[in-house]
TITI-260546 format. One record per residue (C-alpha): residue number from 1; x, y, z; residue in one letter. Coordinates in nm, 3 decimals, m for minus. Layout:
N
<atom NUM; <X; Y; Z>; 'a'>
...
This chain:
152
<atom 1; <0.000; 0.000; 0.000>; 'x'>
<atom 2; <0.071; 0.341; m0.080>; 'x'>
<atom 3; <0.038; 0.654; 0.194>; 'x'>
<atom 4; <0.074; 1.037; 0.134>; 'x'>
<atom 5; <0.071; 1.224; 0.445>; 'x'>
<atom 6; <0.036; 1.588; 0.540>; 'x'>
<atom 7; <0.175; 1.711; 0.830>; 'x'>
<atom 8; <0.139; 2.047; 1.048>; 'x'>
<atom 9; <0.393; 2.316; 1.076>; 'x'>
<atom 10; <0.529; 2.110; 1.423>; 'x'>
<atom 11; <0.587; 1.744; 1.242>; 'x'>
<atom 12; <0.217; 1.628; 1.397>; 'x'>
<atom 13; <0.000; 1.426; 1.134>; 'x'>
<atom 14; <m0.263; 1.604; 0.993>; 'x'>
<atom 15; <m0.406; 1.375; 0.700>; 'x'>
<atom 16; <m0.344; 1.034; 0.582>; 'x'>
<atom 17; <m0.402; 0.943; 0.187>; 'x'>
<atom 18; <m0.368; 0.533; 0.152>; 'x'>
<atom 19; <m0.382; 0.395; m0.192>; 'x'>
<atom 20; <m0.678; 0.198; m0.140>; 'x'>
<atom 21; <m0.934; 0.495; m0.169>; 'x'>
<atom 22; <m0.976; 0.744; m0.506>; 'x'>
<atom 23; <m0.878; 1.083; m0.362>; 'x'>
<atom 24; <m0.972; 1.347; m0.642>; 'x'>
<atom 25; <m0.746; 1.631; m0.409>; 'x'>
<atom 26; <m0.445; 1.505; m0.222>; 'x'>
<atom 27; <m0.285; 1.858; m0.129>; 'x'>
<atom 28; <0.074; 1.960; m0.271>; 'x'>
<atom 29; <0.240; 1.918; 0.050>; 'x'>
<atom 30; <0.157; 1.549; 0.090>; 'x'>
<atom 31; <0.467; 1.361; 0.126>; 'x'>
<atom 32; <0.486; 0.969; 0.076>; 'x'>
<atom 33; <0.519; 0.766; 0.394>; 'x'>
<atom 34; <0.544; 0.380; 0.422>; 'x'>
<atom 35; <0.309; 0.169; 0.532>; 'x'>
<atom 36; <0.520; 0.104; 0.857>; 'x'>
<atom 37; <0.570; 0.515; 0.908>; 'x'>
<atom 38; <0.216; 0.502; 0.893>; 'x'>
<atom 39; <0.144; 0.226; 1.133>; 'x'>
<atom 40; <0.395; 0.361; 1.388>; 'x'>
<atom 41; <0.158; 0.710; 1.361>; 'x'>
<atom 42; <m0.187; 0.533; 1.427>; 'x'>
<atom 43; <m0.022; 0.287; 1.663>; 'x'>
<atom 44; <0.185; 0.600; 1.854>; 'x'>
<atom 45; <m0.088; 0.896; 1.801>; 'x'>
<atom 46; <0.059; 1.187; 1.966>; 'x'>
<atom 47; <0.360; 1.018; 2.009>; 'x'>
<atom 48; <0.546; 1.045; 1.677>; 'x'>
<atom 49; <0.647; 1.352; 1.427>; 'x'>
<atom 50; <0.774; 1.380; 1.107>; 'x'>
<atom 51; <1.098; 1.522; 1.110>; 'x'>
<atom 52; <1.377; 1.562; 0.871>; 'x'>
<atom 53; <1.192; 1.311; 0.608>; 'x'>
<atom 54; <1.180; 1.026; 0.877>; 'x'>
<atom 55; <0.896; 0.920; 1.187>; 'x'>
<atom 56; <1.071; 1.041; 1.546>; 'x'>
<atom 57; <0.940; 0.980; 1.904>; 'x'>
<atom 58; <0.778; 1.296; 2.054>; 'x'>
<atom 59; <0.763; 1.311; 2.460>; 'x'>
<atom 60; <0.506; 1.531; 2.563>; 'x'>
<atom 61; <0.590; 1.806; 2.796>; 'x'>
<atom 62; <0.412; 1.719; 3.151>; 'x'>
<atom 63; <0.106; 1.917; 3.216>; 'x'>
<atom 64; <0.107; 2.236; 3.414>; 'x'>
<atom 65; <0.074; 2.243; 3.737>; 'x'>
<atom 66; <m0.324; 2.334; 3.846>; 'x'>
<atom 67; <m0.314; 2.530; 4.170>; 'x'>
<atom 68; <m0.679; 2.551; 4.338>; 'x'>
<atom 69; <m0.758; 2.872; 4.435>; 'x'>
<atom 70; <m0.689; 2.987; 4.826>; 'x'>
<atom 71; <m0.889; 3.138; 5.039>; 'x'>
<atom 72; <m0.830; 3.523; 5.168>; 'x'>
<atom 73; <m0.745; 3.367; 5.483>; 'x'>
<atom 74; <m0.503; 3.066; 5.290>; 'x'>
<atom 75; <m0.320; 3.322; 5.112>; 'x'>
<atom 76; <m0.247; 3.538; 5.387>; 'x'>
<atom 77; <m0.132; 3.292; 5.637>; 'x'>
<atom 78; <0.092; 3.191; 5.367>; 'x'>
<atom 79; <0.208; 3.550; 5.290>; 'x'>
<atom 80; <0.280; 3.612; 5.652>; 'x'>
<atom 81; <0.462; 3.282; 5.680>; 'x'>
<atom 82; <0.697; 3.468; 5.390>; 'x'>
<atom 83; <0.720; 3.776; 5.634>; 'x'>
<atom 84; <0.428; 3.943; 5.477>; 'x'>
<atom 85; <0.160; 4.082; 5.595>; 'x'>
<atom 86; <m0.150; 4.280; 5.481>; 'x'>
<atom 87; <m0.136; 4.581; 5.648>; 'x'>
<atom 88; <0.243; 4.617; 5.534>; 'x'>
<atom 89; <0.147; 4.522; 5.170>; 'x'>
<atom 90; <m0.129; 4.812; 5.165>; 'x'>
<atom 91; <0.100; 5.100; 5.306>; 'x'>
<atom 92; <0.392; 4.940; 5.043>; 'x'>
<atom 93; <0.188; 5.018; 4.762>; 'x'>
<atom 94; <0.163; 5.390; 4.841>; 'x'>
<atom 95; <0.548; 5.376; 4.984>; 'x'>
<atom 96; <0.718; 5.536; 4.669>; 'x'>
<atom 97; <1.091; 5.395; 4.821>; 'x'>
<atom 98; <0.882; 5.014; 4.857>; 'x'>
<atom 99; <0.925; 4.743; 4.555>; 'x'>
<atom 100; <0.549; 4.715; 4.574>; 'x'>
<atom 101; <0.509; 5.065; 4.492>; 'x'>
<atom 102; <0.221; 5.118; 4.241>; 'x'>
<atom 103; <0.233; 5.463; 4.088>; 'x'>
<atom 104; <m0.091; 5.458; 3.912>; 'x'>
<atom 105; <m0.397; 5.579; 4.120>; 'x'>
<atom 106; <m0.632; 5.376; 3.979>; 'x'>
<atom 107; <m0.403; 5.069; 3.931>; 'x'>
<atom 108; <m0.304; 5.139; 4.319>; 'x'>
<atom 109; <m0.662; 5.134; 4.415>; 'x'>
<atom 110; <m0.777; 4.849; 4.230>; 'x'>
<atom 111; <m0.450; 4.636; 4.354>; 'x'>
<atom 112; <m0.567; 4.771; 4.741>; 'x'>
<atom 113; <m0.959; 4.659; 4.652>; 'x'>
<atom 114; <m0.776; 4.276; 4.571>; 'x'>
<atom 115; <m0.522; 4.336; 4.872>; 'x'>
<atom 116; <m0.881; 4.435; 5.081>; 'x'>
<atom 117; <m1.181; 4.239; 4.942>; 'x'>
<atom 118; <m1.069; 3.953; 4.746>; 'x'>
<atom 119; <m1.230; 3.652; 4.903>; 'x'>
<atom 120; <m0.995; 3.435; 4.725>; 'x'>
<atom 121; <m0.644; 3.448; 4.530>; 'x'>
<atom 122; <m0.520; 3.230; 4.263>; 'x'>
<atom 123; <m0.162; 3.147; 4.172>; 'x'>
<atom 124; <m0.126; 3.391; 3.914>; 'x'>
<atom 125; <m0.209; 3.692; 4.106>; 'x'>
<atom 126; <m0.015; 3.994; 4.006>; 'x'>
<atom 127; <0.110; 4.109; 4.335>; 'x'>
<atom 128; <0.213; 3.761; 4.439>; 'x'>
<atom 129; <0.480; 3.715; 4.189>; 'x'>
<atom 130; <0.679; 4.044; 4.378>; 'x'>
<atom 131; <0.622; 3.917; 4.674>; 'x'>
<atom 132; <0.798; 3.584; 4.577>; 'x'>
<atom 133; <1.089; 3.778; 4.383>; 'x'>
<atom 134; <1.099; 4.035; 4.718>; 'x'>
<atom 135; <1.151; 3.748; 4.980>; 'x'>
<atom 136; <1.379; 3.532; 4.738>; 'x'>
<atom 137; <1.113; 3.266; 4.704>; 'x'>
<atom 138; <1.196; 3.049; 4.367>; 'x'>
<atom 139; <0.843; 2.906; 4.192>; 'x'>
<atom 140; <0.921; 2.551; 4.319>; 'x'>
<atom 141; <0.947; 2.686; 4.655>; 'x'>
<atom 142; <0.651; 2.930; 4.608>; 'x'>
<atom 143; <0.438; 2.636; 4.441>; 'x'>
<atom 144; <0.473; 2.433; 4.794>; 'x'>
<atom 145; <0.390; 2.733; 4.962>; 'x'>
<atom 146; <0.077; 2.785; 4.770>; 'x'>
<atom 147; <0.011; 2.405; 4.785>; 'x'>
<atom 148; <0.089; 2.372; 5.225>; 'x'>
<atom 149; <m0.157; 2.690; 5.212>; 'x'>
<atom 150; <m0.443; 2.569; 5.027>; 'x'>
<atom 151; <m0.460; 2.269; 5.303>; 'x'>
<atom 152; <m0.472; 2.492; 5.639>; 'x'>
């Protein structure tokens, strides 16, 4: 048997063309595969590129990380178990001489309305990335923080 193959711009499989069925428009960019290429696709799905004219073995990246989210209470335990605490947070923000200094009114008042009234944070809050470059915390570190806080 025959194949053509098209493949996207990253090596994946797109569309198989065997032989054994009349295609009236095979695009351009087909290339022809062998019947084992094509078997170690189906049998591999997601598993195998094209690459350089030839089938290669593709490892997945692991999936991110999902963080749940914490509660106001979670996240600040966890903050002050960093040496941070709220009240400090809200006067940094107006501190012109603090890291966390937010010169924008409005983007100062909207980051002290989620500093105030959030009733929960998630991992990619914007503040909470400063806070773990101000204390020295590396994301490994900060992602066992997060993940000790969302069980207290």
């Amino acid at each position: 048997m025959k194949i053509k193959a098209t493949f996207d711009e990253d090596g994946f499989p797109v569309s198989f063309f065997p032989d054994v069925i009349e295609y009236k428009n095979i695009p351009d960019n087909a290339v022809s595969i062998s019947e084992d290429q094509w078997r170690e696709f189906i049998e591999h799905a997601g598993q195998r590129k094209w690459e350089n004219g030839e089938v290669v073995t593709y490892t997945p990246p692991p999936p991110a990380p999902v963080f749940p989210a914490l509660s106001s209470r979670q996240f600040w335990q966890a903050a002050f178990a960093i040496g941070v605490k709220e009240e400090d947070l809200i006067a940094d923000i107006a501190n012109k001489d603090s890291p966390f200094f937010i010169a924008d009114d409005k983007d100062r008042e909207s980051a002290l309305i989620d500093i105030t009234k959030a009733t929960s944070f998630t991992r990619d809050y914007k503040l909470l990335k400063k806070m773990a470059e101000v204390n020295k915390i590396p994301d490994a570190q900060l992602d066992t923080l997060w993940n000790w806080a969302a069980n207290i």
